[in-house]
N, C-alpha and C positions, 0 to 999 in steps of 0.2 A: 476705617474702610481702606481695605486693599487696593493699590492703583488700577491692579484686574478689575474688582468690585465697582470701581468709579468709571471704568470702561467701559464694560456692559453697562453699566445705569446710564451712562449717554447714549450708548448704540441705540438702549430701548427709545429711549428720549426721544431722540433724534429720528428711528424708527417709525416711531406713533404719532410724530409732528408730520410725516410723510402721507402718512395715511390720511389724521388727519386734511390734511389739505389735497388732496386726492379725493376723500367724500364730499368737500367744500364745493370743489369743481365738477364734481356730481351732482351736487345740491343745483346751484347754481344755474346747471344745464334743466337740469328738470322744473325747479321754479320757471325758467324763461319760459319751457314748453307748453308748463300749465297754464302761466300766462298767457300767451297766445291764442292757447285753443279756447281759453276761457270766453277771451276777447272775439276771438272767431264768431263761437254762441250768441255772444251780446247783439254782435253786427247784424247774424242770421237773423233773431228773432226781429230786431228792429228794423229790417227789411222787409218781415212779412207783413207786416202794419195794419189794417184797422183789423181786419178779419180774426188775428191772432188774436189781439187785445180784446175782442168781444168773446173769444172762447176762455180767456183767460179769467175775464170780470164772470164769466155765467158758470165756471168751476169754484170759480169762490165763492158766489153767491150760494150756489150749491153746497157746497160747504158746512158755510153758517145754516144752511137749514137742514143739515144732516146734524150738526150741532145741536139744533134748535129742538129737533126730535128727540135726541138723546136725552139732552135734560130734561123731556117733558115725560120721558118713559123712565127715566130716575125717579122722578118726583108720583111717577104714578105707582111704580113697585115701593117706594117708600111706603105709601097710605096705602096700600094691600097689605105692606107685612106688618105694619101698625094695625088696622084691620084685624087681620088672622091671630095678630100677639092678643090683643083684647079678648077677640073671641073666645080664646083657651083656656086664659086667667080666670075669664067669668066662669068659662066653664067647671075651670078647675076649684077654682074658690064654691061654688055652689056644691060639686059632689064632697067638697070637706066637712062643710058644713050641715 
């Protein structure tokens, strides 16, 4: 490698450590802010106190029983298509025969 060649391979070096550390103090800034406002959120909600926490426990609750439906409308299209699949088989078995 050319002494030029070894030049430029610093400059870039040295270049892209800049930057580098340039996005760093970027990062940095932005992490704090998130953190902040994150923080800010926490404080909000836990100043609104009981009221929030009862709308929050009755969405969950909610929730699980929208959950609780699902699986039971899973479980009922299962034994319909089990159901309909019978019915056909018989069907179809009988006109073979």
């Amino acid at each position: 490698m050319s002494n030029e060649d070894l030049q430029r391979t610093m400059e870039f070096i040295v270049n892209q450590q800049a930057q580098f550390a340039s996005d760093m103090v970027e990062l940095k800034d932005l992490v704090g802010r998130l953190a902040r406002a994150t923080l800010e959120r926490f404080e909000a909600v836990d100043k609104r106190g009981d009221d929030f926490d009862v709308k929050i426990a009755a969405l969950v609750d909610s929730q699980m029983r929208t959950e609780e439906s699902i699986r039971n409308l899973t479980d009922d299209i299962r034994n319909l298509t089990a159901v309909v699949d019978r019915y056909f088989r018989e069907r179809n078995g009988r006109s073979e025969g």
